[in-house]
Each structure stands twice: as C-alpha cells, then as structure tokens.
LOGURO-346760 format. One record per residue: residue number from 1; residue in three letters; chain; x, y, z of N, C-alpha, C, O in turn. Coordinates in steps of 0.05 Angstrom, whole numbers. Layout:
(rec NUM,"ALA","A",(X,Y,Z),(X,Y,Z),(X,Y,Z),(X,Y,Z)) ...
***
This chain:
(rec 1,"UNK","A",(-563,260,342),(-552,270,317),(-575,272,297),(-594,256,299)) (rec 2,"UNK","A",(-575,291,276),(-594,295,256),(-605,284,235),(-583,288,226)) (rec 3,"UNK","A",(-614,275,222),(-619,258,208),(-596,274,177),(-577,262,166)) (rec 4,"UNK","A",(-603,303,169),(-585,307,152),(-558,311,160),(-545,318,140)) (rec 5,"UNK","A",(-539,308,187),(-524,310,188),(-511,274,186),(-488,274,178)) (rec 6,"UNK","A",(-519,250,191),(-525,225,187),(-525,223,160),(-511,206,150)) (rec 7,"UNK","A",(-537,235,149),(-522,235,121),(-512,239,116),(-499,223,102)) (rec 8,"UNK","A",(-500,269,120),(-480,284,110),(-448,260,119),(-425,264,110)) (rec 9,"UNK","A",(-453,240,134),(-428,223,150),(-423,199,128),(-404,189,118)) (rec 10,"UNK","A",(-457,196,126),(-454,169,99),(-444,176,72),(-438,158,55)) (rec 11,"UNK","A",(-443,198,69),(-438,210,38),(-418,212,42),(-405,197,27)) (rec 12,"UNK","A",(-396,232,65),(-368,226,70),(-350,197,61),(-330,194,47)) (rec 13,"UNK","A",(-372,176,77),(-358,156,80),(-361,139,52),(-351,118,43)) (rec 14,"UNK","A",(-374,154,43),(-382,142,6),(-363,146,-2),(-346,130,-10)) (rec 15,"UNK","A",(-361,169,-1),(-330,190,-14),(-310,172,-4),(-304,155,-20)) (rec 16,"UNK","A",(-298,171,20),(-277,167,37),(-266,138,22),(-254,134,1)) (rec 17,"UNK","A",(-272,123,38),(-274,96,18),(-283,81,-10),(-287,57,-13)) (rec 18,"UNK","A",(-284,100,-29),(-291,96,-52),(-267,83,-65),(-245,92,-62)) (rec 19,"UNK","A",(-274,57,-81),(-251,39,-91),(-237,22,-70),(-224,4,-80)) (rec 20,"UNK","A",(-236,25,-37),(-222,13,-21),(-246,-19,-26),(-270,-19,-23)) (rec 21,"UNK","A",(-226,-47,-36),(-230,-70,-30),(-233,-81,-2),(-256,-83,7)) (rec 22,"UNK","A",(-215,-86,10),(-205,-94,30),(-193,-75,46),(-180,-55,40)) (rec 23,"UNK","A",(-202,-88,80),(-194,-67,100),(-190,-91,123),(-197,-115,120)) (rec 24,"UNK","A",(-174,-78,150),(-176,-94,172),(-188,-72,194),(-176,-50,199)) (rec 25,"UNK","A",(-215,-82,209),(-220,-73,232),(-211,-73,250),(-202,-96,251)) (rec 26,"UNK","A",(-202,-57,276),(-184,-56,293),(-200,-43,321),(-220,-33,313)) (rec 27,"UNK","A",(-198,-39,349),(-213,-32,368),(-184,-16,373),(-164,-29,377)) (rec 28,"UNK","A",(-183,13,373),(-158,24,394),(-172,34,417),(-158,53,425)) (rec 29,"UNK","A",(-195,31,433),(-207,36,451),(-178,23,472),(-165,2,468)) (rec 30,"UNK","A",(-177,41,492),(-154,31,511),(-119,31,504),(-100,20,515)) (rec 31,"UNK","A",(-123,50,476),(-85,52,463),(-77,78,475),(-88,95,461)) (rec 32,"UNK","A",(-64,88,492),(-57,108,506),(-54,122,474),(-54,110,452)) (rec 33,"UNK","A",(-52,149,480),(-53,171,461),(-27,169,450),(-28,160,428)) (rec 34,"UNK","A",(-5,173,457),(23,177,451),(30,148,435),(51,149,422)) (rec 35,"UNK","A",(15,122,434),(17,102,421),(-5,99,398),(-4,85,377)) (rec 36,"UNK","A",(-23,114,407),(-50,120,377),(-23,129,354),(-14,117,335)) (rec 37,"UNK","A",(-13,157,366),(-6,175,344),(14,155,329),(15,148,306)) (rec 38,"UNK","A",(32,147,352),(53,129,339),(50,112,322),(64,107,302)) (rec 39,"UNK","A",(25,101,335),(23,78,305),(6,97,278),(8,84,257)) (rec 40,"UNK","A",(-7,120,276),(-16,120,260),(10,133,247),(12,125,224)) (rec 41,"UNK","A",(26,146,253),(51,154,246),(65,136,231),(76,144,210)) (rec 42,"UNK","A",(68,114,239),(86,91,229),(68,84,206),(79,90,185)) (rec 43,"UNK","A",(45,72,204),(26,69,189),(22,91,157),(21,82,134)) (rec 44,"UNK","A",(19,114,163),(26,138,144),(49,137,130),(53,147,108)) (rec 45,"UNK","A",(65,123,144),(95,125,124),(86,107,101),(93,113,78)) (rec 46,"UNK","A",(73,89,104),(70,54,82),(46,75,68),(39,67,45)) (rec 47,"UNK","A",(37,91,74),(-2,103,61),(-11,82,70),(-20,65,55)) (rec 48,"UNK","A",(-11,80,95),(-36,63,108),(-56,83,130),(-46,96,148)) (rec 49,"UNK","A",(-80,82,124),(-88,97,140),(-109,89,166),(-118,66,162)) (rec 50,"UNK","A",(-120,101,190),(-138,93,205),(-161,113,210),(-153,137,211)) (rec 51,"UNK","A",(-190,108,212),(-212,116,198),(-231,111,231),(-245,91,231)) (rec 52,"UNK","A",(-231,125,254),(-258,114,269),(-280,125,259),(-288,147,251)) (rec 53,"UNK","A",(-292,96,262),(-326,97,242),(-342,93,264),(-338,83,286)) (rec 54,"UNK","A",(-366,108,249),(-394,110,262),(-403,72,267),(-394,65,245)) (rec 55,"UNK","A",(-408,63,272),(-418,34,262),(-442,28,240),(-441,14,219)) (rec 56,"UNK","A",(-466,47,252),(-488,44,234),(-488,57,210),(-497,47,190)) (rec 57,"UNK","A",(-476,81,210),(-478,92,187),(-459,91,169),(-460,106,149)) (rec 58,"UNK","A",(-432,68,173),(-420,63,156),(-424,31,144),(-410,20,127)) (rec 59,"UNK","A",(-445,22,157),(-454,1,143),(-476,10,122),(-479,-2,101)) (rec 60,"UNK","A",(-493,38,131),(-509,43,109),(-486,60,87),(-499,76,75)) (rec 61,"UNK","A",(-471,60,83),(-446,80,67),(-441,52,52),(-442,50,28)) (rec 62,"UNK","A",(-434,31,67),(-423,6,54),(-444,-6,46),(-437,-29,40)) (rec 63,"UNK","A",(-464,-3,42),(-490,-28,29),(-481,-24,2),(-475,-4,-10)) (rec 64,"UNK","A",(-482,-50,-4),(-482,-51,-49),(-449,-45,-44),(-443,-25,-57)) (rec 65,"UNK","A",(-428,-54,-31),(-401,-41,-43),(-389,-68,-38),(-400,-89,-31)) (rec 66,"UNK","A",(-364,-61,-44),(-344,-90,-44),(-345,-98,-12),(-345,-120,-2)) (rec 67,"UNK","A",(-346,-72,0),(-350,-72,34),(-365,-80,53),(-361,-83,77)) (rec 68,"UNK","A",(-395,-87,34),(-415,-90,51),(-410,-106,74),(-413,-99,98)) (rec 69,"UNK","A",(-403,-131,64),(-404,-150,87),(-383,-140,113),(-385,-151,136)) (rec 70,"UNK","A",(-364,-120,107),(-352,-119,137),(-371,-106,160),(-360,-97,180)) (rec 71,"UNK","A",(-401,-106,155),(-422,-86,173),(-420,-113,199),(-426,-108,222)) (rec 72,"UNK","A",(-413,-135,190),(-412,-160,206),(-395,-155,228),(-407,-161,248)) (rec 73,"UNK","A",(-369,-145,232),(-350,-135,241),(-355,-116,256),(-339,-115,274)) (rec 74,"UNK","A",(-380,-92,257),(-374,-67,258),(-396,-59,286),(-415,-43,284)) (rec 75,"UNK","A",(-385,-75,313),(-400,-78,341),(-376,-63,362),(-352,-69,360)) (rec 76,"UNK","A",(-383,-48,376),(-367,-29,396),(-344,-19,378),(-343,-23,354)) (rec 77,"UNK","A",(-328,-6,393),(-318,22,383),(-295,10,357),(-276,-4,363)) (rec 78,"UNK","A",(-300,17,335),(-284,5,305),(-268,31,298),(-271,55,303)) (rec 79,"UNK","A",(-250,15,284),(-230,35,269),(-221,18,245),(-209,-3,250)) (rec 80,"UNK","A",(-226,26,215),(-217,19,193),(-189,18,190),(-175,30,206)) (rec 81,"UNK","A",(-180,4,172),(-145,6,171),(-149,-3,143),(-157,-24,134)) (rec 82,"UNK","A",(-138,22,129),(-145,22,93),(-115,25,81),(-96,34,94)) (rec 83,"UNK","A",(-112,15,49),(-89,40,43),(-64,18,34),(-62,-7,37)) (rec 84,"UNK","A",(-51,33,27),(-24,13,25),(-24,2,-1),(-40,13,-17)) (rec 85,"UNK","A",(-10,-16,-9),(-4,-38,-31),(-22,-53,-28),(-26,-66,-49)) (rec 86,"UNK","A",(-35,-58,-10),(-58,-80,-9),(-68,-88,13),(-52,-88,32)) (rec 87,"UNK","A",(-96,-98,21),(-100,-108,44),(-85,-127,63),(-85,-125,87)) (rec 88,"UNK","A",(-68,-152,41),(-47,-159,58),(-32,-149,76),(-31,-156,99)) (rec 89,"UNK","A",(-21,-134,65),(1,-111,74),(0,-98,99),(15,-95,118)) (rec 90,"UNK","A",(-22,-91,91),(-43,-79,119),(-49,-101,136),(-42,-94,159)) (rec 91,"UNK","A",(-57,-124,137),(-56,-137,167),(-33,-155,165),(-33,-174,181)) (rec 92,"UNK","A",(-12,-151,148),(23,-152,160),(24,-138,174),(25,-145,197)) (rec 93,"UNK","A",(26,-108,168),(30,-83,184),(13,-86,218),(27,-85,238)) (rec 94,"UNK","A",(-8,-88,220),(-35,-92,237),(-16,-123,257),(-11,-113,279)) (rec 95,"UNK","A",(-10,-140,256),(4,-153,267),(28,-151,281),(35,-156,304)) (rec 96,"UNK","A",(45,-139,255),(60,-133,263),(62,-112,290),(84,-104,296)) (rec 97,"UNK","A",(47,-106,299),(39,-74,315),(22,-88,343),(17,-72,362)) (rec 98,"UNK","A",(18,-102,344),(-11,-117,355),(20,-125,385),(16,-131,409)) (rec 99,"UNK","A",(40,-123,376),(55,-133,399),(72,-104,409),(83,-101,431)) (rec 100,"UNK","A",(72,-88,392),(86,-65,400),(64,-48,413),(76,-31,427)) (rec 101,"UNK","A",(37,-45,416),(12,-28,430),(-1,-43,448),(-4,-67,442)) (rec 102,"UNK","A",(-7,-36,467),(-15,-54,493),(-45,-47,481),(-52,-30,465)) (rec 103,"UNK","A",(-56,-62,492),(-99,-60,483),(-109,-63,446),(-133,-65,438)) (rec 104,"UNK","A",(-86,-64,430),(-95,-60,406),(-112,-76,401),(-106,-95,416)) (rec 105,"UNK","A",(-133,-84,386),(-139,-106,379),(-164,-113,354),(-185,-103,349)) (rec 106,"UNK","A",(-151,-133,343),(-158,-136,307),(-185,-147,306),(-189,-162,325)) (rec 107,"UNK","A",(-209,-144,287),(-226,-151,294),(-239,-172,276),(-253,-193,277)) (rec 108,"UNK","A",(-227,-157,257),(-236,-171,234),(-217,-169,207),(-193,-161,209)) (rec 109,"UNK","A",(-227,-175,184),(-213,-156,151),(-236,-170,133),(-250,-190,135)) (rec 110,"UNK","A",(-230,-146,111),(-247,-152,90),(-226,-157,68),(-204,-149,73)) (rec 111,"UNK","A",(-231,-168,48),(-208,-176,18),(-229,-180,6),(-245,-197,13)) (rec 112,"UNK","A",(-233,-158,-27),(-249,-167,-41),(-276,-183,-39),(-285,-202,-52)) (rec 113,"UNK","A",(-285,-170,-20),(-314,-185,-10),(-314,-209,5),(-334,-220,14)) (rec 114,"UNK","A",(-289,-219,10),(-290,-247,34),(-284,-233,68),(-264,-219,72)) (rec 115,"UNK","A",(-298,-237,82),(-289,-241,104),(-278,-247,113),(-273,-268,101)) (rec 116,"UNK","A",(-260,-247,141),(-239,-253,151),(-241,-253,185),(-233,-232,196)) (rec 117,"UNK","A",(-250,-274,201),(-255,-265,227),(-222,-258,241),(-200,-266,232)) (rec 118,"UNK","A",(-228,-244,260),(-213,-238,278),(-185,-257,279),(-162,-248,281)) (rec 119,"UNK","A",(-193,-286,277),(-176,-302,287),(-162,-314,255),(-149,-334,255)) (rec 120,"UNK","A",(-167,-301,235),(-161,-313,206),(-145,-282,198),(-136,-278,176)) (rec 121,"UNK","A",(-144,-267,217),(-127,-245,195),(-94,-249,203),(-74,-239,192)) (rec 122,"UNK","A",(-95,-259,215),(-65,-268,214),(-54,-284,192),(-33,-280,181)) (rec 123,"UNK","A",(-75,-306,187),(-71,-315,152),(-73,-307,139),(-62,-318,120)) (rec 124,"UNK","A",(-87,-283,133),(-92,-261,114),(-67,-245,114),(-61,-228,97)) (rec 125,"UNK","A",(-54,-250,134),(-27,-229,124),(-4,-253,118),(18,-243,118)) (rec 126,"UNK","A",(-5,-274,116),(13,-295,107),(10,-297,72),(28,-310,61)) (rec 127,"UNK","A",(-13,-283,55),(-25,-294,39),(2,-276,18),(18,-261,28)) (rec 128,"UNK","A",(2,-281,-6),(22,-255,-23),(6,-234,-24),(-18,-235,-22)) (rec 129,"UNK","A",(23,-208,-27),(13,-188,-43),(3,-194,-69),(5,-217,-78)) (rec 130,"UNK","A",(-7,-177,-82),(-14,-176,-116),(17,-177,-128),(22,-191,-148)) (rec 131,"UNK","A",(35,-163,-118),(52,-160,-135),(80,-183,-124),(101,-187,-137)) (rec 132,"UNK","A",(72,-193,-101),(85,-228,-104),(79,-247,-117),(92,-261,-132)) (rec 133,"UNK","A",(43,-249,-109),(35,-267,-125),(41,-270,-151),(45,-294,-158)) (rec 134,"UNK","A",(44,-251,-173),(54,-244,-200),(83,-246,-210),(95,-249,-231)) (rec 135,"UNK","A",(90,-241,-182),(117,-250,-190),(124,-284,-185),(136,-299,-200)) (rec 136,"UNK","A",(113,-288,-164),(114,-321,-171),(101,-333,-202),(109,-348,-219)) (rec 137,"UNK","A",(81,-320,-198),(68,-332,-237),(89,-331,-253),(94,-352,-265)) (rec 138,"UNK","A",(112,-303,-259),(131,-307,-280),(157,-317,-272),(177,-315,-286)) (rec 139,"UNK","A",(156,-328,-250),(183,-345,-234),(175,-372,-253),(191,-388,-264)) (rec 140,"UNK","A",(140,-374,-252),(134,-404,-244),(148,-402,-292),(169,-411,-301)) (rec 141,"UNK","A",(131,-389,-305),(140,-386,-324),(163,-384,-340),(161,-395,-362)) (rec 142,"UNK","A",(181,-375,-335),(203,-366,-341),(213,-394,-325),(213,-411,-343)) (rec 143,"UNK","A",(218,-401,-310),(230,-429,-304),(221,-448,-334),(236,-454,-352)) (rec 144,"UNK","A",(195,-455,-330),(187,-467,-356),(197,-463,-380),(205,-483,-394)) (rec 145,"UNK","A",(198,-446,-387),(209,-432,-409),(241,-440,-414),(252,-449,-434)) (rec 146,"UNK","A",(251,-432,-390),(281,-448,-397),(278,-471,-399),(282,-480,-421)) (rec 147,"UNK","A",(272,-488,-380),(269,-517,-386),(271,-519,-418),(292,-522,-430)) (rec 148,"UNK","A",(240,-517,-431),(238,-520,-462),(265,-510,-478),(277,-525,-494)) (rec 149,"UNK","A",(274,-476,-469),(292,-467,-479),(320,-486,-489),(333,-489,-510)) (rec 150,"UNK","A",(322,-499,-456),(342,-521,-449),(341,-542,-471),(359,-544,-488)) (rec 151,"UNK","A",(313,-561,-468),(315,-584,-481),(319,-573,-519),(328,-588,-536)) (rec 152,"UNK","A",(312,-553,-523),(301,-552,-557),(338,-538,-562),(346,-546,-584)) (rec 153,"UNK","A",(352,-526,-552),(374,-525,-551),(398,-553,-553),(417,-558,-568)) (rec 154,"UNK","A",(387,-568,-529),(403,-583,-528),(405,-610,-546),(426,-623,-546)) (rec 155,"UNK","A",(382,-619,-564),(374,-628,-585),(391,-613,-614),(404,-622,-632)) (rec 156,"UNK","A",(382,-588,-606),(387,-573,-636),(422,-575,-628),(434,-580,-649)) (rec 157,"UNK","A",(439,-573,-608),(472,-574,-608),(478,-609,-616),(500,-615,-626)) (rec 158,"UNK","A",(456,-634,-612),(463,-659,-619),(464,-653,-646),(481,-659,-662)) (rec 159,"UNK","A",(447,-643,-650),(447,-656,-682),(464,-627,-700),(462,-622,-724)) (rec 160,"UNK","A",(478,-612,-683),(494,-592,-697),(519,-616,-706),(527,-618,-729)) (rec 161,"UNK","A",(531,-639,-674),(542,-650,-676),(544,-660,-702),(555,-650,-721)) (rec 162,"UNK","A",(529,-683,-699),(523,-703,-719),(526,-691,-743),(530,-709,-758)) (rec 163,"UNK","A",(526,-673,-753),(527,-662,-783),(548,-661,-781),(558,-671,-801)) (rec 164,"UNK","A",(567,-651,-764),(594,-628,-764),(608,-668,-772),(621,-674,-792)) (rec 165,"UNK","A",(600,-686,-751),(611,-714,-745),(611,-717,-781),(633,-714,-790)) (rec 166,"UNK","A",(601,-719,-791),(580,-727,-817),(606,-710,-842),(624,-723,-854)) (rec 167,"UNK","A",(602,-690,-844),(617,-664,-851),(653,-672,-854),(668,-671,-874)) (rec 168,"UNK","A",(657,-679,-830),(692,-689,-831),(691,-719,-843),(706,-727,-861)) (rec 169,"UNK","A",(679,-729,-834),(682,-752,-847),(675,-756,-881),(686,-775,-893)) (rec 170,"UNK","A",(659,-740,-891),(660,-730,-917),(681,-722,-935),(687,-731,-957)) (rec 171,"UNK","A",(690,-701,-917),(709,-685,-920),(739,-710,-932),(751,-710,-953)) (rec 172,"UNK","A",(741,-729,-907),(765,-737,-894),(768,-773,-928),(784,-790,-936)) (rec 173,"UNK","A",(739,-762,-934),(735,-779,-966),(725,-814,-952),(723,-832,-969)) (rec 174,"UNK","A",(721,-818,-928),(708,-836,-915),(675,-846,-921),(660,-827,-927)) (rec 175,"UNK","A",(667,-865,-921),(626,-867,-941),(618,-865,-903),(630,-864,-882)) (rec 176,"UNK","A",(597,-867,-910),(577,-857,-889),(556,-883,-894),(542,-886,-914)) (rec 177,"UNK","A",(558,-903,-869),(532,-918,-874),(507,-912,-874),(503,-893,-859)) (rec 178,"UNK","A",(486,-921,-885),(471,-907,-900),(445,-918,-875),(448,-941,-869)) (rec 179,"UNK","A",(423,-903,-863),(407,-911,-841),(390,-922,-852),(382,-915,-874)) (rec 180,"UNK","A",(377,-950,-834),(353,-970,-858),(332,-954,-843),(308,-957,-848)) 
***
C-alpha cells in the first residue's frame, strides 16, 4: 500500500472516530457471514457501530487522542465497536452477543483513556451508564432532602401544636406556667 493512500486511511480514521471516548475491541475473524451481518444489524438498532481497522495506521490516527492507549489492544485481525449511549452499553451489548456468535471474541475496551483488558470488560459493562450513574446522584439527593424536608416539618407541626395547646388554654381563661 502507498504511503499517500496510508494516509489518506489515517485521516479517515481521524474523521471517523472523532469525539469517540471509549470503544471495545473485538476479533470477528471466524463469525460466519450471516452472523457478522446479524450482529451488526442488531447492534445498528442501539447506533452501535463496528469499524475493521488497519492496526498500524489506526494507532497512528489515534496518537494524542482519548484513544491512544487502545494501540495496546490492536494485534491480529481488530474490529472497533463505537456508538451508543456510552461505552458501557457497548460492552453490555458485546457480552451480551459473545454467547449468541460462535468465534466472537472481546479483546479489549477503552473508557476515557483507561484501559480495560480482555478479561475486565465484562466489569466494564457492570459499571452505570452516565445517565444511571446521575440518576443515582439525584436518588441519593432527593432522599436527603426529604429526610431534612421530614425532620424541619415535623418540628415545625410540634410546635404548631404547642401554640394551638397554648391558644385553647388561653382561650378556655386557664394561666399558663411560665418556663424557668
């Protein structure tokens, strides 16, 4: 191959992956055809997509990016798996699949510049989404919040008492001992 057509692959892949954080590497070397399409079919529905990369020249595409370090990952025949709601998501999905395709197999993942060997992306898909994780923050919040809500309420209805207590007995022309 040419040296300007070698570029012309890295500049693609500049393009291609531009803004992608996190990805999971995958080998479909050995996925019969009729189960390639399938999964990338299934995969397309979520906007998850699959990408076979050059090895070398998408490590030179990835130098200086959030990506760099997956060049670690990127030995015999690779395929990217980008896209979705988040890289989680994607090696949920990637697992999930890993038992429905005979030969599939995960190689790695990247998240925001950490690596993830082969044998850790299954924890990587246990981890929340962005938009669980956030929702636990205002679960964890909003619980709190009532609590306080709770106690500063339930103070402020004592001492509604005590006045109203205070009030009839006033009323009823009774003295009120006086607090030392």
């Amino acid at each position: 191959m040419s040296k300007p057509i070698k570029n012309l692959i890295v500049d693609t892949y500049k393009k291609k992956f531009e803004g992608v954080t996190g990805a999971v590497v995958i080998d479909i070397r050995g996925v019969a055809s009729n189960a390639n399409t399938g999964l990338r079919t299934d995969l397309n529905k979520d906007g998850i997509k699959i990408t076979v990369i050059k090895n070398n020249l998408a490590k030179r595409a990835f130098s200086e990016t959030t990506l760099e370090r997956i060049g670690d990952l990127l030995e015999g025949p690779c395929a990217m798996v980008y896209g979705g709601n988040s890289v989680v998501e994607v090696a949920r999905t990637i697992i999930g699949k890993l038992k429905e395709v005979p030969n599939l197999q995960v190689k790695g993942a990247i998240m925001d510049g950490e690596l993830f060997a082969a044998d850790r992306v299954e924890a990587l898909s246990k981890y929340p989404t962005k938009d669980e994780a956030q929702a636990q923050v205002i679960q964890v919040i909003l619980g709190a919040a009532g609590q306080l809500i709770g106690a500063v309420t339930g103070i402020g209805g004592q001492i509604v008492s005590i006045i109203e207590q205070v009030e009839k007995k006033l009323e009823k022309g009774e003295t009120i001992a006086a607090v030392s």
